[in-house]
N, C-alpha and C positions, 0 to 999 in steps of 0.2 A: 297838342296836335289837332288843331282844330279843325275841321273840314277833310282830314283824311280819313279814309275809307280803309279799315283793315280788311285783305277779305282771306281766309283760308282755303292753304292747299289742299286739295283732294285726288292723288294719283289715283290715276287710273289704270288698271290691269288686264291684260287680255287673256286669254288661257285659248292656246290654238287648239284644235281637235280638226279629226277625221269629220265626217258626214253619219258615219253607220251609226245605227242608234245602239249600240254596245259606247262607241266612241262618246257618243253623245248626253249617255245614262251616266258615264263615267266623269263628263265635264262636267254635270248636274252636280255629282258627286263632291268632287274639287271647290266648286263655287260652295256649295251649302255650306265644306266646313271651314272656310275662309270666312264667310260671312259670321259663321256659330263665332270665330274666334273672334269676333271684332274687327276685322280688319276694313280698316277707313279708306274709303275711295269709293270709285266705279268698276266695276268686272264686267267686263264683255268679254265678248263668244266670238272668234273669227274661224271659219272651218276651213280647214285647207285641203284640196284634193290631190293628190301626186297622181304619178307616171300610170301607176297601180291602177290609181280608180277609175281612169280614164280607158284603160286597154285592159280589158277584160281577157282578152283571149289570149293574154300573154302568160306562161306563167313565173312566179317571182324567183322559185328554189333554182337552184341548178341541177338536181336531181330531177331526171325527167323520166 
């Protein structure tokens, strides 16, 4: 196989979260023991915001 190029796969992984830094302590959390365990790829952080985070003055329970 002359002149070809092997190159290896490395998935890639996202782990969604919140914004709040509770939310964000906890992805820290997740990534570090994914990493402790070996796991081969890229881990990225995408944060996602809902309805919630956006309107504040609303509240979520139905109990009011």
């Amino acid at each position: 196989m002359a002149g070809l190029s092997m190159s290896v796969f490395r998935p890639r992984l996202v782990l969604g979260t919140r914004g709040s830094e509770l939310a964000l302590a906890q992805e820290r959390m997740v990534h570090g023991a994914l990493e402790a365990k070996g796991l081969l790829g890229e881990i990225g952080t995408e944060i996602i915001a809902t309805t919630g985070d956006k309107r504040l003055d609303l509240r979520l329970g139905v109990d009011n």
